[in-house]
Backbone as a chain_set.jsonl record, in Angstrom:
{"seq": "XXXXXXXXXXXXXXXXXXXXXXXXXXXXXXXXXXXXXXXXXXXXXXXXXXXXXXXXXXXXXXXXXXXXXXXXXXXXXXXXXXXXXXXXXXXXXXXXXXXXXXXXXXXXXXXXXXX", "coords": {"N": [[0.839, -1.18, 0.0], [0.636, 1.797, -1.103], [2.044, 5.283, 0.251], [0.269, 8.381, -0.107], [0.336, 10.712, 0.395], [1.314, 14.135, 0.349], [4.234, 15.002, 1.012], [5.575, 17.664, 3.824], [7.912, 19.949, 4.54], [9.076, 20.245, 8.203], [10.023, 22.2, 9.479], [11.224, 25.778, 7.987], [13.511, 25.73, 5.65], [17.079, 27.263, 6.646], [18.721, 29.801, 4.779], [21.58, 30.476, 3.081], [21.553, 32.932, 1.744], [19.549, 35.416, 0.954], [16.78, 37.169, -0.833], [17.293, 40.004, -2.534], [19.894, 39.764, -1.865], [23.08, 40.723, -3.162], [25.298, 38.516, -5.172], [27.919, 36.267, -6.22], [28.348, 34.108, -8.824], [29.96, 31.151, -8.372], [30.728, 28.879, -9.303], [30.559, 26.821, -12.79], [28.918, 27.367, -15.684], [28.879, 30.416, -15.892], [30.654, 31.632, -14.078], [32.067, 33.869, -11.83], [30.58, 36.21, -12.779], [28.39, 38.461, -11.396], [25.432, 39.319, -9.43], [21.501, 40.464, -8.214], [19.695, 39.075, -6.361], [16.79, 37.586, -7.396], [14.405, 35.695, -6.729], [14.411, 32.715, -5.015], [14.038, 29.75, -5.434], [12.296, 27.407, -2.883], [12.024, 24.88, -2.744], [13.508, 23.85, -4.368], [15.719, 24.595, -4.024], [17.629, 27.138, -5.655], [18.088, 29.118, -7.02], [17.19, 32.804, -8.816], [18.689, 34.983, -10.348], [19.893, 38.518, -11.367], [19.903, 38.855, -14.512], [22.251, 37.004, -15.342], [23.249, 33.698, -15.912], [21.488, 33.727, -18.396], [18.538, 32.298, -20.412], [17.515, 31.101, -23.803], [13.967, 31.45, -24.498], [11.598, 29.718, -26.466], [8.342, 31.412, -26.628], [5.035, 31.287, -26.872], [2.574, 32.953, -29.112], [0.107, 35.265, -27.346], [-2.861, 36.695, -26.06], [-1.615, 38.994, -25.332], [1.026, 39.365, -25.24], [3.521, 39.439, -28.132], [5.035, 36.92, -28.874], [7.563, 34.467, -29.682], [11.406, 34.404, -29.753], [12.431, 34.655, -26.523], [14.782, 36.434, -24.024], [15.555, 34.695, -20.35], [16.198, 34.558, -17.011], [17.62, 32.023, -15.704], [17.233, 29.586, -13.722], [20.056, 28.71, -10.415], [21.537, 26.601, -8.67], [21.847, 27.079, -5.272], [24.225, 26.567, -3.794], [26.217, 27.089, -5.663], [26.559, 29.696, -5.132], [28.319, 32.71, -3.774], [28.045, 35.24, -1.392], [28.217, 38.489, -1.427], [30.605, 40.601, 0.12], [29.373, 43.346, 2.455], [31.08, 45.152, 3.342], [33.8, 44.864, 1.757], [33.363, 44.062, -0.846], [34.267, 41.787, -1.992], [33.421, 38.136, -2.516], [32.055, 36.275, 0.09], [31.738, 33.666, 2.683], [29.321, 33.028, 4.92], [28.049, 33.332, 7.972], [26.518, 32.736, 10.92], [25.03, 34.098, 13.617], [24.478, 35.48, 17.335], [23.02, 38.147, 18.16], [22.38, 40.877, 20.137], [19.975, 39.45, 20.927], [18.912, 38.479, 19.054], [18.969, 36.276, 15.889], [21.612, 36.49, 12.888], [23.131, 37.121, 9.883], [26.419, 36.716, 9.623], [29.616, 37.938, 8.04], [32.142, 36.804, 7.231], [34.923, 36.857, 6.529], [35.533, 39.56, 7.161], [33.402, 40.274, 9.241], [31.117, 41.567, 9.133], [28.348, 43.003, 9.682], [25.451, 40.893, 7.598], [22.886, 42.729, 6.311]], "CA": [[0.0, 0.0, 0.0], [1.09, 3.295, -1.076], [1.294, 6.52, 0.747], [-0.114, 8.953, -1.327], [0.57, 12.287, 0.671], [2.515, 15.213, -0.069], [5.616, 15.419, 2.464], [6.185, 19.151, 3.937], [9.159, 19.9, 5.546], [8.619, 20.421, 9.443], [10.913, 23.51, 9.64], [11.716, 26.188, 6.785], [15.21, 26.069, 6.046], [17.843, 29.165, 6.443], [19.86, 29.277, 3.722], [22.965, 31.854, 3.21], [21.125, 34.224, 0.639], [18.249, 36.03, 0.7], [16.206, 38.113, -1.91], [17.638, 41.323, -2.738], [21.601, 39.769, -1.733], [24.412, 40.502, -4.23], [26.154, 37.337, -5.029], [28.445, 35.86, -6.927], [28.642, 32.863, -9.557], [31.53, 30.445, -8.026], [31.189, 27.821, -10.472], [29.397, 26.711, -13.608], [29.372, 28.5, -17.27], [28.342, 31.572, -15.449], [31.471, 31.493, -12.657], [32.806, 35.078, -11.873], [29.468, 37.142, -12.916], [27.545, 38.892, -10.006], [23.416, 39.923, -9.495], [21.293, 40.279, -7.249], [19.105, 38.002, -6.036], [15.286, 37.998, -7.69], [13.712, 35.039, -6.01], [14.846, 31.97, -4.294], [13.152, 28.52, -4.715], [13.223, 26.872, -2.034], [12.4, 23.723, -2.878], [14.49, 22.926, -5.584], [17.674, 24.843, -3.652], [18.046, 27.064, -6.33], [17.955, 31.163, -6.562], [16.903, 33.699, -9.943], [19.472, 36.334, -10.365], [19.292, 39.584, -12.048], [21.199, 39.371, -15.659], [22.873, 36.049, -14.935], [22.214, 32.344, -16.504], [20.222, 34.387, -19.349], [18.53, 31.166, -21.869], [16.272, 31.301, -25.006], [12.941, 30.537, -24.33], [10.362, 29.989, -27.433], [6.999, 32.041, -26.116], [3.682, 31.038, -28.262], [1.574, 34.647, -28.936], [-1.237, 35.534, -26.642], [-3.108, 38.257, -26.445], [-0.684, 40.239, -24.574], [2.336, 39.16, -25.678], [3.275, 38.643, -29.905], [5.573, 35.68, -28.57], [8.757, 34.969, -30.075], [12.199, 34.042, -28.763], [12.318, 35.532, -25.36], [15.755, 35.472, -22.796], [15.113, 34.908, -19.208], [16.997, 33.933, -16.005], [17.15, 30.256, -15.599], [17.334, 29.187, -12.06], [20.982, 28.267, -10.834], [21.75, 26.283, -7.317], [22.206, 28.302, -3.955], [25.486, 25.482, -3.575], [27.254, 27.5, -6.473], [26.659, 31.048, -5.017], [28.636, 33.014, -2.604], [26.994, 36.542, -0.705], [29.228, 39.204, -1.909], [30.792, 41.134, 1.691], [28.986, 44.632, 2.247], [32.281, 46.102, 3.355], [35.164, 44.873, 1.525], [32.739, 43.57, -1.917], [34.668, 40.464, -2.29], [32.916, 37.139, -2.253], [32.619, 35.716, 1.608], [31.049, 32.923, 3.196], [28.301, 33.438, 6.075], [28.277, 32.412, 9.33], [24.747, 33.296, 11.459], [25.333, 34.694, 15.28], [22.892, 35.599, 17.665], [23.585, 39.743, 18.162], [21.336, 41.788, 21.21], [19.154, 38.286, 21.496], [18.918, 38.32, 17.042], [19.863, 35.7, 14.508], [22.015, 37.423, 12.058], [24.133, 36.965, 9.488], [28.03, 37.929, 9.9], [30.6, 38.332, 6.942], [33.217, 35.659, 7.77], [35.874, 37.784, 5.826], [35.225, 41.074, 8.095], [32.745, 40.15, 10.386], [30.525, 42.394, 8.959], [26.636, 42.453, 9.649], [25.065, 41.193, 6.243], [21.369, 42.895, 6.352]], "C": [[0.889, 1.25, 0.0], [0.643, 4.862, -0.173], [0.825, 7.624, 0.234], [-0.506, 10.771, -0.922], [1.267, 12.678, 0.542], [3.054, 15.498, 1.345], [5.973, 16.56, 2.794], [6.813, 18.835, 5.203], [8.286, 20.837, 7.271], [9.092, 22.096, 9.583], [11.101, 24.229, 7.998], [13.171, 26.222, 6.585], [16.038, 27.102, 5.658], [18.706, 28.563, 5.991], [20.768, 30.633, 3.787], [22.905, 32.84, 2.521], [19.682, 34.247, 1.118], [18.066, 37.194, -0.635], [16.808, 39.466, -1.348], [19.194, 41.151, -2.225], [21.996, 40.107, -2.752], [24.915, 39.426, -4.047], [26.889, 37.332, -6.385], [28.6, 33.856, -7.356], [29.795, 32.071, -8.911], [31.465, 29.731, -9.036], [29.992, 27.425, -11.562], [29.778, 27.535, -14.727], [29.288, 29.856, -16.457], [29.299, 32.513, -14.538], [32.148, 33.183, -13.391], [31.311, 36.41, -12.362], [28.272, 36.999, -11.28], [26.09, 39.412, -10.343], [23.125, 39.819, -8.113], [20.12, 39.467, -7.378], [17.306, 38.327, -6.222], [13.953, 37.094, -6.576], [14.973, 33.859, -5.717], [13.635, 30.882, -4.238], [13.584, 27.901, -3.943], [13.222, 25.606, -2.114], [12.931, 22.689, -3.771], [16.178, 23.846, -5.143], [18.301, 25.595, -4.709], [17.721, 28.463, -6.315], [17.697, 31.867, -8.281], [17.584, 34.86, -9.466], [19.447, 37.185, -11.677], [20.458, 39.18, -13.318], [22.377, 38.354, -15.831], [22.283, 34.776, -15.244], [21.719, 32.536, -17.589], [20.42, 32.724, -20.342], [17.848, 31.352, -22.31], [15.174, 30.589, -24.354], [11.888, 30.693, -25.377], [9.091, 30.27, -26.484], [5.623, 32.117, -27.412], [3.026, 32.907, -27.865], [0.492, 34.35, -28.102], [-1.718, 36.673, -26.791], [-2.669, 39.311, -25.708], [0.17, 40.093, -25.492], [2.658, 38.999, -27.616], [4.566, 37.47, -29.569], [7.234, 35.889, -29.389], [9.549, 34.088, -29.716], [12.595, 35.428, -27.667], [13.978, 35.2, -24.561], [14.882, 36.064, -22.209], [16.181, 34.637, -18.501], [16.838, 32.43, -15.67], [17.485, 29.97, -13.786], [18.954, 28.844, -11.439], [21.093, 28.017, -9.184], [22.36, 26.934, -6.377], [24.128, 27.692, -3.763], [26.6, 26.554, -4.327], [27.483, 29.678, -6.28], [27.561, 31.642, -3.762], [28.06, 34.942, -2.544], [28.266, 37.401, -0.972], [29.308, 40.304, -0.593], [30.357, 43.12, 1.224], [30.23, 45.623, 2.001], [33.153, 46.117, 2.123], [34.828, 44.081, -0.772], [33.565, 42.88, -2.468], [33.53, 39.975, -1.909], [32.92, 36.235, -0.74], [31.71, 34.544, 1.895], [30.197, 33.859, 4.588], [27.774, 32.675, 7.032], [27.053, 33.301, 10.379], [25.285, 33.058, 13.188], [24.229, 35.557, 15.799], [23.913, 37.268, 18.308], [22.552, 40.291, 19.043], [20.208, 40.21, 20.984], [18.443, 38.525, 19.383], [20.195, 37.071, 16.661], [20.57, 36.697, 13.363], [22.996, 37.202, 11.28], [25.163, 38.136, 9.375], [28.609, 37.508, 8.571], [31.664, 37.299, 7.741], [34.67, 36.251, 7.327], [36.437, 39.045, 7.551], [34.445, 41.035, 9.017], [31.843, 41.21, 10.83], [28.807, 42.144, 9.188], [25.857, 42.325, 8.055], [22.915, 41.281, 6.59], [20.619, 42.075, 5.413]], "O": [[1.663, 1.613, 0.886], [-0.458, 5.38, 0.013], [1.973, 7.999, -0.007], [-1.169, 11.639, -1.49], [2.302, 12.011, 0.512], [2.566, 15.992, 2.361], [6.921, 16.897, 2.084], [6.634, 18.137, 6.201], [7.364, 21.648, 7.361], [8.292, 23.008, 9.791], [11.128, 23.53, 6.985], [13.925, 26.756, 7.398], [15.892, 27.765, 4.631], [19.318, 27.528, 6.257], [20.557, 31.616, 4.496], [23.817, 33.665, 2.454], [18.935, 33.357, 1.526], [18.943, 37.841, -1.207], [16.828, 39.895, -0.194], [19.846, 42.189, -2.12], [21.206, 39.813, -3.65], [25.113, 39.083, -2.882], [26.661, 38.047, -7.36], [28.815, 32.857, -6.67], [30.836, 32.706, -9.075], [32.332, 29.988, -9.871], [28.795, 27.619, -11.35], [30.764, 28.271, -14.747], [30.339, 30.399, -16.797], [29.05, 33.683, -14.245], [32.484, 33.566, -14.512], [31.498, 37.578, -12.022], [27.74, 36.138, -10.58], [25.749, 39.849, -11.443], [23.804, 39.408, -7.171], [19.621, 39.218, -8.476], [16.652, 39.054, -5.474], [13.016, 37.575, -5.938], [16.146, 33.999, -6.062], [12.659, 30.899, -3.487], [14.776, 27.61, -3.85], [14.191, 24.984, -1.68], [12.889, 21.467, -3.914], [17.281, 23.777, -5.685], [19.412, 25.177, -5.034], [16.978, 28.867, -5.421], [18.225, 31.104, -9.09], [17.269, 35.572, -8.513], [19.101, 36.762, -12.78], [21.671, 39.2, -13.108], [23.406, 38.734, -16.39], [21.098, 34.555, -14.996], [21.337, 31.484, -18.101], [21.423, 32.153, -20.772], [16.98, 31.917, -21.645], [15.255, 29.493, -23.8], [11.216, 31.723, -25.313], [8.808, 29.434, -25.626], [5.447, 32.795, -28.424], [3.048, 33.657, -26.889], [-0.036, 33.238, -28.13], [-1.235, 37.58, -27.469], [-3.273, 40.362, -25.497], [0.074, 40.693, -26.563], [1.826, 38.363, -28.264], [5.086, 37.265, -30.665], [7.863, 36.922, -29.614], [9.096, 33.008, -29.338], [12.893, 36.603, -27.877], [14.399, 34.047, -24.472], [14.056, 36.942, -22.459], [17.222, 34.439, -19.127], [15.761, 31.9, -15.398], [18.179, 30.623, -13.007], [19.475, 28.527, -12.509], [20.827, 28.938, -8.411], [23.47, 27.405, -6.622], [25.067, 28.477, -3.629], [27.656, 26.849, -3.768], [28.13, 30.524, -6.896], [27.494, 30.994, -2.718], [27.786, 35.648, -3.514], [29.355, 36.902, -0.688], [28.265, 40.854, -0.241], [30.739, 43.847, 0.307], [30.453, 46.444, 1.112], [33.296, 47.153, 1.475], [35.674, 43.786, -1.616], [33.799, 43.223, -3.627], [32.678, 40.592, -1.27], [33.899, 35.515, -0.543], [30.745, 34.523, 1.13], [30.448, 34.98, 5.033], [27.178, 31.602, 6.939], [26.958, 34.528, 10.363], [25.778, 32.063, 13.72], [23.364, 36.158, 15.163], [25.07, 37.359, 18.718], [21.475, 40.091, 18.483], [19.167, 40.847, 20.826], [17.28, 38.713, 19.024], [21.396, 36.914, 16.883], [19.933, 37.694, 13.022], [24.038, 37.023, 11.911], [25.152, 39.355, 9.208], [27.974, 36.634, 7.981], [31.731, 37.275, 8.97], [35.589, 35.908, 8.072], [37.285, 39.119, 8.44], [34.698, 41.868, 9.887], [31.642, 41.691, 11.945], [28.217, 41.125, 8.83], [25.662, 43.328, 7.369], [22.073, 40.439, 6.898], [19.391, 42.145, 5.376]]}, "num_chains": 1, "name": "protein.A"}
């Protein structure tokens, strides 16, 4: 007998970017180009950045649109991104510390607060 319900995660999980970060590409065709951060799926682990990834997509006409070939942003895994440091705008890792009784991410570089 099959179970035949949809599995949701108990907890949401905190990941090392959020919408509206700067990041940078580490690896992949894309490695070394920076954006900022449009959305964030979360359950495919995978982030939409501004101007970054761009692929053809054929679009049939509607009655908005006259269709075409369109670019877009293609999705590209959180794994291959790093949070670009407010201060020192290199690439840093992020390390989460609890600040006046706050979660918060710090700059691992500088040890900078990343808002």
């Amino acid at each position: 007998m099959q179970n035949n319900k949809i599995q949701t995660k108990r907890f949401q999980p905190k990941f090392h970017v959020k919408n509206g970060d700067t990041v940078m590409v580490i690896a992949g065709s894309n490695k070394g180009k920076s954006g900022v951060i449009k959305e964030i799926i979360t359950d495919k682990y995978t982030a939409v950045i501004s101007d970054v990834n761009m692929v053809k997509k054929h679009v049939k006409p509607t009655n908005n649109s006259q269709g075409g070939i369109v670019e877009i942003e293609a999705p590209i895994n959180l794994s291959n991104l790093m949070v670009i440091d407010p201060k020192s705008k290199v690439p840093t890792r992020v390390r989460r510390s609890k600040i006046d009784g706050k979660n918060v991410r710090v700059s691992v570089k500088t040890g900078e607060i990343i808002k």
